[in-house]
C-alpha atoms as one frame of an Amber mdcrd trajectory, in Angstrom:
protein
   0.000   0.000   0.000   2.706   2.401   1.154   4.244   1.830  -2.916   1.397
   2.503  -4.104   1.027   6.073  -2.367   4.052   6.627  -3.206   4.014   6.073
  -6.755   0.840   7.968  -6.872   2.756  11.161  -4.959   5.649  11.083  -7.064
   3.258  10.968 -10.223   1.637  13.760  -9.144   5.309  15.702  -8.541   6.099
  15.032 -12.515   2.501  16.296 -13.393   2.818  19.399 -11.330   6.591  20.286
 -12.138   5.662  21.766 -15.663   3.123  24.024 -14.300   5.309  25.457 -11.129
   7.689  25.972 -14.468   5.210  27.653 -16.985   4.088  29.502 -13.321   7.625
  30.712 -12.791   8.403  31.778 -16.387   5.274  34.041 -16.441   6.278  35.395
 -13.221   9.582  36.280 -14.462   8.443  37.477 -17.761   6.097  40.330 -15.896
   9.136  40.978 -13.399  11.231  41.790 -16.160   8.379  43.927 -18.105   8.094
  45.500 -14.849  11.821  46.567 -14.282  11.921  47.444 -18.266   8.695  49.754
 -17.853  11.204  51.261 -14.584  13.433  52.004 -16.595  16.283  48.745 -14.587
  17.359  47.563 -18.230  20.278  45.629 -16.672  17.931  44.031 -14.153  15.420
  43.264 -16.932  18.057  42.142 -19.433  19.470  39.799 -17.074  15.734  38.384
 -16.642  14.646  37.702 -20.058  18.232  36.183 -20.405  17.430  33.748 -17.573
  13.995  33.570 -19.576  15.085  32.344 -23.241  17.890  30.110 -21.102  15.260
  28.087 -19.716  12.907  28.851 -22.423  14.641  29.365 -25.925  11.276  28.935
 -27.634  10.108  32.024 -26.077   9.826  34.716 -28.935   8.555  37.684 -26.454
  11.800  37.203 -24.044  14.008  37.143 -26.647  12.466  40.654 -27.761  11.952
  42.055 -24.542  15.948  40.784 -24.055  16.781  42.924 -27.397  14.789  45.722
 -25.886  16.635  46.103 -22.941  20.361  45.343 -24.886  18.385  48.261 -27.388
  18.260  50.831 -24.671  21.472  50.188 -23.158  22.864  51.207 -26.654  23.831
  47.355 -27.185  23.132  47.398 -31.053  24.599  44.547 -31.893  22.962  42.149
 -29.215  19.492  43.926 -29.852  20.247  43.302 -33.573  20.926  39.237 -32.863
  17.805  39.015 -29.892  15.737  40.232 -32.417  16.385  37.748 -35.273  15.761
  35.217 -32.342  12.572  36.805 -32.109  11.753  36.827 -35.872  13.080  33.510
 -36.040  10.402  32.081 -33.877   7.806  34.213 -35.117   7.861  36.803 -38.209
   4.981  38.296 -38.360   5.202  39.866 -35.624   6.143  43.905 -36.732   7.289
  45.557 -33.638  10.751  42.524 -33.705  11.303  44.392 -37.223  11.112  47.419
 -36.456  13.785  47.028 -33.537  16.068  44.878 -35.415  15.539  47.460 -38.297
  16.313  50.675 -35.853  19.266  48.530 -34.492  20.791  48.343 -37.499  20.343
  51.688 -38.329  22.050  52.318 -35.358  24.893  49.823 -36.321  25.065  51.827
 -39.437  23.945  48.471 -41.137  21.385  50.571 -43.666  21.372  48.087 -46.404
  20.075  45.675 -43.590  18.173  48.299 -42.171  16.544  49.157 -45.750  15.495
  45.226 -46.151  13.667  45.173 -42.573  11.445  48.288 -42.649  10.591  47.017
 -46.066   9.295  44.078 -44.338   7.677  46.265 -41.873   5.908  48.515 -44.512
   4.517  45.271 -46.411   2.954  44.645 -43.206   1.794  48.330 -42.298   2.165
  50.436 -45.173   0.303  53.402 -43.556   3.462  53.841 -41.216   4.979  57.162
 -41.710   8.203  56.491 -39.373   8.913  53.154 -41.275   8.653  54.982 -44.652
  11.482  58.047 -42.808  13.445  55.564 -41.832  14.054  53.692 -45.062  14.177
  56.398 -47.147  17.087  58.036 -44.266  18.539  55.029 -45.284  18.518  55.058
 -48.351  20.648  58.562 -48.195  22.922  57.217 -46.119  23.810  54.569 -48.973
  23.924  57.920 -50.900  21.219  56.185 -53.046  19.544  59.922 -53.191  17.360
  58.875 -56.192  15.647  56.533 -54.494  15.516  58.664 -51.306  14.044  62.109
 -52.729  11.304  59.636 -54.388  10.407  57.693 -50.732  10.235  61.943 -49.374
   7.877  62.774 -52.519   5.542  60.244 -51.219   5.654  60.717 -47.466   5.468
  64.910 -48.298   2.359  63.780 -50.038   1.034  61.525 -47.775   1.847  63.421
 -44.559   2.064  67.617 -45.459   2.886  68.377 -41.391   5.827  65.775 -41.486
   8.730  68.191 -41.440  11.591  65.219 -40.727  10.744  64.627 -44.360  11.190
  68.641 -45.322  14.343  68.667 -43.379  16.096  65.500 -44.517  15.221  66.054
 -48.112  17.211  69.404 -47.832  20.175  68.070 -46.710  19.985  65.758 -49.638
  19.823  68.528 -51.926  22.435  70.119 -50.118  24.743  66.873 -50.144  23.846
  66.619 -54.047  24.824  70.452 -54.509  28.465  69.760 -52.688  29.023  66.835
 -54.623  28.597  68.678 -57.845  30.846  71.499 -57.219  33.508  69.122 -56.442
């Protein structure tokens, strides 16, 4: 009889154990939010690091991970958290629009270009996404391309003045290289 109890309460142990883990890895995951939201990016980073360790499957804590590496001006490791993320899951815009703003940041803009491209196929009616590539795009000095992407967002959005301002200093950039 006692074997039998036994084996019963140690049955019960293995059926329980992956709940107290799910439990604990959505109490972690709203700890770290919590300390991210506070503004503790080390505290959170370390968090959703101990997250994806025990849970590599876990899209969200490998984004809320590149979030926190994002704000402590870790480009790189945002830029690799975030292809975790869109790894696992790629329709989800707001991992492309970090990894695209981290590699903007990274001065990757050919990269960059490729991801908000991504991101405007899924929201096209985006203004920042359309800045950002076409900023981009002058960066790669491919000015063309840029002054057409700032027709369309000056037409799309009049009150949008980044657009006003950044084609100038195309036009300024095109004037210099002239005179050369």
């Amino acid at each position: 009889m006692n074997g039998k109890r036994a084996a019963l309460a140690l049955l019960l142990l293995l059926l329980a154990a992956p709940m107290m883990a799910q439990y604990n890895i959505k109490k972690l995951m709203d700890e770290g939010r919590r300390s991210l939201d506070q503004g503790y990016y080390v505290v959170a980073l370390q968090i959703f690091q101990r997250v994806v360790g025990l849970r590599p499957d876990k899209n969200e804590a490998w984004y809320l991970s590149a979030l926190s590496k994002y704000h402590l001006e870790d480009y790189k490791g945002a830029e690799n958290d975030c292809s975790r993320a869109i790894s696992i899951d790629p329709f989800i815009i707001d991992y492309v629009e970090l990894r695209a703003m981290s590699r903007l940041r990274e001065e990757k803009y050919d990269s960059a270009i490729v991801d908000f491209t991504h991101a405007l196929e899924m929201n096209p009616d985006n203004c920042d996404y359309w800045f950002n590539r076409a900023y981009c795009y002058s960066q790669e000095h491919a000015f063309t391309i840029a002054l057409q992407q700032l027709d369309y967002i000056e037409k799309r959005w009049p009150s949008f003045t980044a657009a006003k301002d950044l084609r100038q200093t195309i036009l300024a950039t095109q004037r210099l290289r002239g005179s050369q």
